[in-house]
N, C-alpha and C positions, 0 to 999 in steps of 0.2 A: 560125864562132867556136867554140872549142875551149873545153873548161869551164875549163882554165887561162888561157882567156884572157877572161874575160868583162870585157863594159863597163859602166857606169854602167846603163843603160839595161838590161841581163838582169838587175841587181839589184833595179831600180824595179818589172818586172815582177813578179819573181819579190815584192816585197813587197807591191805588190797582191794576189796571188792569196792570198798568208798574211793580208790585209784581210779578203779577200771569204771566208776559212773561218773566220776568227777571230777579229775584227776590228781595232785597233788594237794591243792587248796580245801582239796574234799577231806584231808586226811586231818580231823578235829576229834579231839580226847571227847567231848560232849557229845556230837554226832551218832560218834563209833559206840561209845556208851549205849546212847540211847535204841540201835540196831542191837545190840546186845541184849538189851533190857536187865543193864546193870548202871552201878553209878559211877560218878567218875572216877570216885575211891579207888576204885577196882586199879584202873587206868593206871593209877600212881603207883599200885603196888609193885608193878612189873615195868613203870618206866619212868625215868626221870623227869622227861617230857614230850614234847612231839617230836622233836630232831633225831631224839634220841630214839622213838621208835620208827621213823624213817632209814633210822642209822641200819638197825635190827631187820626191818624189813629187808634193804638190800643184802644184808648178810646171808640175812634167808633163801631169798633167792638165789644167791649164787651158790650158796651147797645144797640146794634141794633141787634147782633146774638145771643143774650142772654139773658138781661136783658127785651126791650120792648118784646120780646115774652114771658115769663116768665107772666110778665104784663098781656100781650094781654089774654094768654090762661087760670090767673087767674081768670078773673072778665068776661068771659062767662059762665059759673054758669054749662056746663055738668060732669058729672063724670069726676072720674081719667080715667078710660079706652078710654072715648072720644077725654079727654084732650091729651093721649098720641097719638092716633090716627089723631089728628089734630098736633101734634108737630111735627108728620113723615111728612105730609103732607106739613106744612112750611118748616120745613129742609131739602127734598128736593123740594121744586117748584124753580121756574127761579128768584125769587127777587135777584138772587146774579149776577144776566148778567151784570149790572154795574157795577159791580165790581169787576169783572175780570171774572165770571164762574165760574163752581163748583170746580175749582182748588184753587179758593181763601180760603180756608180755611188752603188745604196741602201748600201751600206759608207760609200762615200765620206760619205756624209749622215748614218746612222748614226753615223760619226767626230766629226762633224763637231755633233753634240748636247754633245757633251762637252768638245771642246779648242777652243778661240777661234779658232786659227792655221788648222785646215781650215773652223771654221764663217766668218772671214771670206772664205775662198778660194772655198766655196760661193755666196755669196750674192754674190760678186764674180762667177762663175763665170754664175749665173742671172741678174743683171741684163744681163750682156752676149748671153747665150739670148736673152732677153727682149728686150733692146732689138734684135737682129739679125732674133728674127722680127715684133720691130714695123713695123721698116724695109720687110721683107718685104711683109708685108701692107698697108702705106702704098704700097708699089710698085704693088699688083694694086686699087689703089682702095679700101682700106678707109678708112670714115671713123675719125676718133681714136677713139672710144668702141669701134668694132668690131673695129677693129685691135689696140685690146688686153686686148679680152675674146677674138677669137680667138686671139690669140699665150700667153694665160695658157692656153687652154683646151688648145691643141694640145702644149704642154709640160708643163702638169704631167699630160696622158695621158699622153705619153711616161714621164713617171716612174713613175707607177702601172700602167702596163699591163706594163712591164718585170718589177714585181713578180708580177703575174699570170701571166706567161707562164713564169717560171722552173717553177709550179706549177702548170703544162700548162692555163693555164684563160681562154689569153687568146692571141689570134696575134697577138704585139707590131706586126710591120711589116703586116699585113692589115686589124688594127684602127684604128691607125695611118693607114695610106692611104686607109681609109674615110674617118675623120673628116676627113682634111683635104679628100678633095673635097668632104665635105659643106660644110666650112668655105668651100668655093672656089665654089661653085654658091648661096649664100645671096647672094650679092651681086651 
């Protein structure tokens, strides 16, 4: 893809990354243009306006941190315990470097304090986490009470360790994989 020829999708990235240094206020047609090193033209070809690629961006994120992995980790056919072990493994590998880094998610939630439209996208975004690794863990025999004290435990690590680790003080996927065998050997 040529910078004269960019899609929908190198603008969405490129407006995460101006999230995750700036945070919402950073997300400007001219800016992201000008990171692009296209014009604004461009901008207008794939979006009405800014709300509108705000709009787009959270849609983004919910089927691509969410939903296609969901998908993905369905229809390869190993256990719940694999499944969960390969979800640690996607949630933290690098796929998020275009798109701002592993801070792109605490953006997204930082956004998401302020404007209605991402905080319900958020908490739409976590109950479906939540209910996918409740399922999870109902698979490998958790009883109800267990099953969603570890699904709360093992995600909102993920969120918090994310922030530790951007600030060298925490090894996201190591601590991460820790806890979930500990999670998986307690029962």
């Amino acid at each position: 893809m040529t910078k004269t020829n960019l899609d929908a999708n190198a603008w969405i990235q490129a407006a995460f990354r101006a999230l995750t240094r700036g945070g919402p206020q950073a997300i400007k047609a001219e800016a992201i243009a000008r990171e692009l090193g296209v014009s604004k033209g461009s901008f207008y070809w794939h979006f009405k306006n800014v709300g509108a690629l705000k709009t787009q961006m959270l849609q983004h994120w919910r089927r691509e941190a969410t939903d296609s992995i969901i998908e993905a980790l369905e229809t390869d056919g190993t256990s719940a315990a694999e499944r969960l072990k390969k979800l640690v493994e996607v949630s933290t590998g690098s796929a998020d470097e275009e798109y701002g880094g592993v801070l792109v998610e605490a953006s997204i939630r930082d956004w998401a304090r302020y404007d209605s439209t991402a905080s319900e996208t958020v908490r739409t975004v976590d109950e479906g986490r939540l209910a996918y690794l409740n399922t999870l863990f109902e698979q490998c025999g958790f009883n109800p009470a267990k099953r969603a004290s570890s699904s709360a435990i093992l995600y909102s690590s993920l969120i918090g360790l994310a922030s530790l680790s951007h600030n060298g003080l925490a090894d996201l996927r190591a601590d991460l994989q820790f806890l979930l065998e500990t999670l998986l050997k307690e029962d």
